[in-house]
C-alpha positions in Angstrom: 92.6 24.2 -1.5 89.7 24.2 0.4 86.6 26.6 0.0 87.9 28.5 -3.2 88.6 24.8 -5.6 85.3 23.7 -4.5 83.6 26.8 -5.4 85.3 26.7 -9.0 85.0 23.0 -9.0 81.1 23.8 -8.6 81.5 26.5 -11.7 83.3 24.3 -14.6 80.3 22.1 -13.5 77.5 24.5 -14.7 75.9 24.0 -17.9 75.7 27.5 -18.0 79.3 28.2 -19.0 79.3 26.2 -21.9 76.0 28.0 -23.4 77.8 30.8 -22.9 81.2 29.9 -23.8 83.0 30.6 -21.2 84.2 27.0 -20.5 88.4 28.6 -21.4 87.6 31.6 -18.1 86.7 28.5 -16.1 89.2 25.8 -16.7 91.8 28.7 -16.4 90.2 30.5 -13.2 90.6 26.3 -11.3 94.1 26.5 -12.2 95.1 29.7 -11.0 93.2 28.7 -7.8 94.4 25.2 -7.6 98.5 27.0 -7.8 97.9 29.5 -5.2 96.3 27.0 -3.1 99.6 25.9 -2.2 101.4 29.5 -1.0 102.1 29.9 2.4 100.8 32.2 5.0 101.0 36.4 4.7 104.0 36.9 6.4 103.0 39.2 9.0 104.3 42.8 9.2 105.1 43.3 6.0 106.6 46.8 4.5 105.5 48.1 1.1 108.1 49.5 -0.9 107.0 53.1 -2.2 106.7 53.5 -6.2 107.0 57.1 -7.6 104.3 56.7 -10.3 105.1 57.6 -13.8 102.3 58.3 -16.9 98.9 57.9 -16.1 96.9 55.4 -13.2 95.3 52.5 -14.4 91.4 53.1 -14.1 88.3 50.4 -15.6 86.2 51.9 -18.1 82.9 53.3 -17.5 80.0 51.6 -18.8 78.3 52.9 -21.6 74.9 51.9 -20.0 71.5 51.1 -21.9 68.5 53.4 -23.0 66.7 50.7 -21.3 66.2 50.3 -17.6 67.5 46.3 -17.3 69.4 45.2 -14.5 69.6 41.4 -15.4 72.5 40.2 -14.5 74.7 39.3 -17.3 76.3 35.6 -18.2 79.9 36.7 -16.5 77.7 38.1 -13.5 75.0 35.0 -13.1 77.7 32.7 -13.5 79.6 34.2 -10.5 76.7 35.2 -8.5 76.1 31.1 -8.5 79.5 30.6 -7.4 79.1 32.8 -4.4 75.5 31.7 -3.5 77.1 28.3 -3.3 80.1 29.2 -1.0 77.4 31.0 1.0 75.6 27.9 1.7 78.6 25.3 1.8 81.0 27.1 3.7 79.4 30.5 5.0 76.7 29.0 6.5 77.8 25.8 8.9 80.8 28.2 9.9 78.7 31.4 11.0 77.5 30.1 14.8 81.6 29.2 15.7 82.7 32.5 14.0 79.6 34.8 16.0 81.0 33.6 19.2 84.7 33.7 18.5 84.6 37.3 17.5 86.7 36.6 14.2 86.5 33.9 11.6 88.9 30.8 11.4 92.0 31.8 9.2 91.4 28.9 7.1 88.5 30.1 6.0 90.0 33.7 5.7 92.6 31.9 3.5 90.5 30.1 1.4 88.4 33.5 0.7 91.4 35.2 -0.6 91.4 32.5 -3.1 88.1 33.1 -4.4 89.9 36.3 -5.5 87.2 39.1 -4.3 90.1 41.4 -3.4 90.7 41.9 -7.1 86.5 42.7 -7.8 87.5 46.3 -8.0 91.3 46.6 -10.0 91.5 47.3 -13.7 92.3 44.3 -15.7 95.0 46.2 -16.8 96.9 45.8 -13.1 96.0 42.1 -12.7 92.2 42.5 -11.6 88.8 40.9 -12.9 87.4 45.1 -13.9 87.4 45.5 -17.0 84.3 48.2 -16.7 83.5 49.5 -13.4 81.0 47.3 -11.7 79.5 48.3 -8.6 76.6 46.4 -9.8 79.1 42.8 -9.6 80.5 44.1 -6.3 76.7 44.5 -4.7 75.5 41.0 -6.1 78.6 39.4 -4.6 78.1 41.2 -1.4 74.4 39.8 -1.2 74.9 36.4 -2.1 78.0 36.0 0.8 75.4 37.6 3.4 72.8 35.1 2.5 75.6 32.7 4.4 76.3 35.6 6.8 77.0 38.9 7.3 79.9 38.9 9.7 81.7 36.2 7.4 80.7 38.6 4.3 82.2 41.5 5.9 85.3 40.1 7.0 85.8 38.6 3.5 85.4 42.3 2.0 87.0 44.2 3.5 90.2 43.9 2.2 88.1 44.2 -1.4 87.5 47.9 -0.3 91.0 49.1 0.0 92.1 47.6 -3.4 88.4 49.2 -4.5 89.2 52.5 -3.7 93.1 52.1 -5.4 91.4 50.8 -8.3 88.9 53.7 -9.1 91.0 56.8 -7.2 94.5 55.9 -6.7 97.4 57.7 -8.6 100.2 55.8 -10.9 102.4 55.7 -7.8 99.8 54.7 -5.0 98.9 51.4 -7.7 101.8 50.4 -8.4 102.9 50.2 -4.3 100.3 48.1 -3.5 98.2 46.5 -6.4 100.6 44.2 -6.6 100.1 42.4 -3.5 96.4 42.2 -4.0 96.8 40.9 -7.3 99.4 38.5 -6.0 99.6 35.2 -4.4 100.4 36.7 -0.6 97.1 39.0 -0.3 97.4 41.3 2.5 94.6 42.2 4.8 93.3 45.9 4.5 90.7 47.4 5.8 88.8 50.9 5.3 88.2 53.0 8.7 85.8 55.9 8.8 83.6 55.5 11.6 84.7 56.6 14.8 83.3 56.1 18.7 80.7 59.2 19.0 77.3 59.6 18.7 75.3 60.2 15.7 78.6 59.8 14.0 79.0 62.4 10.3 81.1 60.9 8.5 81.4 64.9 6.8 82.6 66.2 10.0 85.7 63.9 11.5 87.1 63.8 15.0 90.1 62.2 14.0 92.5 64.5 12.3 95.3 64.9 9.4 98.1 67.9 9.8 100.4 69.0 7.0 104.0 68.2 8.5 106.8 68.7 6.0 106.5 66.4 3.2 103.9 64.7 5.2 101.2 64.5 7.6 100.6 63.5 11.1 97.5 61.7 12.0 95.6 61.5 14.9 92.5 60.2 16.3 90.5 57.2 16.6 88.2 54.8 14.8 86.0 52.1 15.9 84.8 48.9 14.4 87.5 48.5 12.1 87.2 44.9 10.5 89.5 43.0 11.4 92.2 45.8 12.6 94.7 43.9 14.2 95.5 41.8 11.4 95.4 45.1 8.7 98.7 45.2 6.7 97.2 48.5 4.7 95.2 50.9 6.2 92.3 53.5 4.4 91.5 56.0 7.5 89.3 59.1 6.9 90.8 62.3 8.5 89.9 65.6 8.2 92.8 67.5 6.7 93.7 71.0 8.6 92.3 73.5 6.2 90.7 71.4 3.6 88.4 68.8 4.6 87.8 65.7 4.9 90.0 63.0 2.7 91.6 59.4 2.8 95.0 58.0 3.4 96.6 55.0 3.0 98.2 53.7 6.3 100.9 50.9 5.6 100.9 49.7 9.3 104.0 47.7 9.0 106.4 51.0 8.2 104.4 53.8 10.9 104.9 54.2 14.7 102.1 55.3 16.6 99.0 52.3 15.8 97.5 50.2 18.2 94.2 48.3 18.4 91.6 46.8 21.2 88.9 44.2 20.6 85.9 46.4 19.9 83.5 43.3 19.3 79.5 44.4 18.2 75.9 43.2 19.2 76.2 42.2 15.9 78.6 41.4 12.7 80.7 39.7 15.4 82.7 37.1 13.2 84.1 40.8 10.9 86.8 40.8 14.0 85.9 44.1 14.7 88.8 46.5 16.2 89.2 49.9 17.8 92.1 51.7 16.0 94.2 54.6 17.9 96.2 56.4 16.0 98.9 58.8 18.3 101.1 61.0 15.9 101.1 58.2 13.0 103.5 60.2 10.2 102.9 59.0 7.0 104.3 60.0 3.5 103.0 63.0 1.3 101.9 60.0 -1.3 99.5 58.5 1.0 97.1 61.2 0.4 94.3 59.7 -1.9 92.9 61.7 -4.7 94.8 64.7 -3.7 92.0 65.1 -0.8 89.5 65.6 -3.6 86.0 66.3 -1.6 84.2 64.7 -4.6 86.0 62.0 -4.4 85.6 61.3 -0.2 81.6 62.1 -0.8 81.9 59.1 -3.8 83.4 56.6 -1.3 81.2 57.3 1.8 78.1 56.6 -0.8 80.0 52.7 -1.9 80.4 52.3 0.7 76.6 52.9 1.8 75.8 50.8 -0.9 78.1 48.1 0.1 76.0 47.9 3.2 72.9 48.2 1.8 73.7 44.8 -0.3 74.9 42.9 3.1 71.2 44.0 4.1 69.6 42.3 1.3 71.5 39.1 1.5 70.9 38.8 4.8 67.2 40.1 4.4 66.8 36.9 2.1 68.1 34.7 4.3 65.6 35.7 6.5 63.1 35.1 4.5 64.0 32.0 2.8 64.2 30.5 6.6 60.7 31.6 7.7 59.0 30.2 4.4 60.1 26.6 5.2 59.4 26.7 9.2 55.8 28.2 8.7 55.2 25.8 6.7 56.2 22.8 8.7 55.6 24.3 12.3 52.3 22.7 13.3 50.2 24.6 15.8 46.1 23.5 16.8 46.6 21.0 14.4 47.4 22.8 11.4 50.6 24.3 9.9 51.2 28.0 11.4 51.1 29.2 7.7 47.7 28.6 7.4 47.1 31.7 10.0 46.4 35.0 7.8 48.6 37.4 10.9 51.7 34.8 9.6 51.0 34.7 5.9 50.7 38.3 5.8 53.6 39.0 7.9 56.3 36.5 5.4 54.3 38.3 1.8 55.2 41.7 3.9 59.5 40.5 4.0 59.4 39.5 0.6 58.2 42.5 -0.8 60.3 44.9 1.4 63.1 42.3 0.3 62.7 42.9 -3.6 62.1 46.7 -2.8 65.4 47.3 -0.9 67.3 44.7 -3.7 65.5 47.0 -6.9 67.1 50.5 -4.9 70.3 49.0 -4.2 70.4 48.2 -7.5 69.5 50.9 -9.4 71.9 53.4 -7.4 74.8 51.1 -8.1 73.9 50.8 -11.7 73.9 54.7 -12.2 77.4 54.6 -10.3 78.8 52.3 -12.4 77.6 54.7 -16.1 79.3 57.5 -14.2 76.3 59.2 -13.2 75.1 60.7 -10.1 74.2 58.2 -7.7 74.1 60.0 -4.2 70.4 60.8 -3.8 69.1 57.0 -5.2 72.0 55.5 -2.6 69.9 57.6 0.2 67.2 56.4 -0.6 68.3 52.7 -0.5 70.2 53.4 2.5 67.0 54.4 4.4 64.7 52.1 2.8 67.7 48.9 3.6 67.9 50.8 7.6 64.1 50.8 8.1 63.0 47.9 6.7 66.1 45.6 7.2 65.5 46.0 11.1 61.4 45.1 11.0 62.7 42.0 9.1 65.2 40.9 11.4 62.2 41.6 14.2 59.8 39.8 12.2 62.0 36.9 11.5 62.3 36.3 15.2 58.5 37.1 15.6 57.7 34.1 13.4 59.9 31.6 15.4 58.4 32.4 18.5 60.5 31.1 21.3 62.6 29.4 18.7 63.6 32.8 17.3 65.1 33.7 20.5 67.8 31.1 20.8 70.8 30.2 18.6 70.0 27.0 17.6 68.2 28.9 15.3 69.8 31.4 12.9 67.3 34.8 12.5 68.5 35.5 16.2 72.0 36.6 14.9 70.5 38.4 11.5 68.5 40.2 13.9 71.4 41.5 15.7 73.7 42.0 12.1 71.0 43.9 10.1 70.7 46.8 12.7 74.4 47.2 11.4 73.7 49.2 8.0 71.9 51.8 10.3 75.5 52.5 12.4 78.3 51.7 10.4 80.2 53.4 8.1 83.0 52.2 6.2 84.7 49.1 6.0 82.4 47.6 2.5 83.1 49.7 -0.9 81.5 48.7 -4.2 
């Protein structure tokens, strides 16, 4: 059962859930794990049958919020943020060097993340997910502490999340009940969301690839770069811009279109997310594939999770930074003293762990006035820019502080250099 029983094996252990009383969520979550442990492999290929939806779509409930400004984590949230800081370290972690140069990480331990269940972070309880109030906030903390292992890994083990995201909190009656299902099921399919494309100073506002109106349905056309894990994506989210509208988002189901095909499109950095260029030639999908009814609100909502989404893989991997420096300063001995003792170093790890706390309180905040159903655009830009600028000088630093040993992968901050000039390119591919 692998990576998933050992993380919930670690969670009945905590203290924590019995103060709390969540000792029943516990037992139950091991046994659903410890069943679907034993499924077989996705079948490859697969065909969703189409639903016509009926009534209304299946949404979680906005939170009501506080008249106080407290983003403690709450005793559902803590408990699983210690879950996924331990999966970080155990099985994250030791697995990120093999996965950075194979340009894709193992399928077991693709497999054993779909057990953990993060596709399911963003569906309505009400359709088999773990939402019962819109939680961006959850989403982001998950996000960070699965980049504190490593980014790539993190990204590859989201991005499926973002698909069933975006069904979740936009999706129509019809467009859930097609694909929910699976997600919420035993056989999780891979998914990915694909909005950037190969140009320069890519605007995700003003698309290359494009989406005609062609009898009941449309025709897409166009291509998109650093998809995660594109080859493998059973359900597609592309961003088109519609002929006379705009930009919007449809759902690709690649096993029942003509017209796909993928390359290896491999980064500097984020190299284990198996990223993939995706072509699409005269791709004709259904009039129900259209998400939100190409609502422009609802495309600007998604580009900003998704920024956010981002902005947390920063943080993590910010941290990581930083709790790897602390240690070697400490222990690395130069003119007969430890290199920490030197005021340019000191000064240099006080400066990452204030620009870490500063991007994790912005990141924060915007998701925590997403998830009330407020505006949240202007306090993701600002996290966004903050995560971009200061992200990078951290990664820089990081390998500053090593010296020569920064410079080599037998030590880590080489590779977080390279994944945290990531949130300053990408686009896509995390939603919160």
């Amino acid at each position: 059962m692998g990576l998933g029983l050992q993380a919930l094996r670690k969670l009945a252990s905590f203290e924590l859930i019995d103060r709390v009383g969540l000792r029943g969520f516990a037992e139950n979550a091991t046994y659903q794990v410890t069943k679907n442990g034993f499924r077989g492999a996705t079948l490859a290929g697969r065909t969703f049958a189409r639903v016509s939806g009926a009534g209304k779509p299946a949404r979680a409930r906005v939170s009501g919020g506080s008249d106080s400004f407290d983003l403690t984590p709450d005793d559902d949230q803590q408990m699983l943020l210690e879950v996924m800081r331990e999966v970080a370290a155990s099985e994250l972690r030791p697995a990120a060097l093999k996965a950075d140069e194979a340009c894709a990480a193992s399928p077991e331990l693709l497999a054993q993340g779909a057990e953990l269940g993060l596709a399911t972070l963003g569906v309505p309880e009400d359709l088999g997910g773990t939402a019962a109030e819109r939680s961006a906030v959850t989403t982001v903390l998950v996000t960070e502490q699965l980049a504190r292992g490593d980014m790539g890994l993190a990204v590859s083990l989201l991005g499926t999340s973002a698909v069933a995201t975006a069904l979740g909190l936009w999706g129509d009656a019809g467009q859930q009940a097609t694909y929910l299902p699976a997600f919420t099921g035993d056989d999780v399919p891979c998914a990915a969301l694909a909005i950037l494309e190969p140009q320069p100073l890519f605007d995700p506002f003003d698309l290359k690839t494009t989406a005609r109106i062609d009898g009941e349905g449309y025709v897409l056309n166009g291509v998109k770069s650093l998809v995660v894990r594109g080859a493998d994506a059973e359900v597609l989210l592309v961003a088109a811009a519609l002929e006379g509208h705009g930009p919007a988002l449809f759902l690709v189901d690649s096993g029942a279109v003509s017209g796909l095909s993928v390359e290896a499109n491999p980064a500097m950095g984020i190299r284990a997310a198996a990223t993939e260029k995706l072509f699409l030639e005269n791709v004709h999908v259904p009039a129900d594939a259209l998400l939100a009814e190409g609502d422009p609100a609802v495309y600007a909502e998604a580009i900003h999770r998704a920024r956010l989404g981002w902005c947390a893989a920063t943080v993590g991997t910010a941290q990581a930074v930083l709790d790897y420096v602390i240690p070697y300063v400490n222990e690395r001995v130069a003119f007969g003293e430890p290199i920490s003792h030197r005021q340019a170093v000191a000064f240099a790890v006080s400066d990452i762990a204030i620009e870490v706390e500063g991007m994790r309180l912005a990141t924060y905040r915007a998701a925590s006035l997403a998830d009330q159903g407020k505006s949240f655009a202007h306090e993701t830009t600002l996290a966004r820019t903050l995560c971009v600028a200061k992200g990078l000088q951290i990664g820089s630093q990081g390998v500053q502080l090593l010296g020569g040993h920064g410079y080599i992968k037998e030590h880590p901050v080489e590779r977080w250099y390279r994944d945290l000039r990531a949130t300053g390119v990408l686009e896509g591919a995390l939603l919160v």
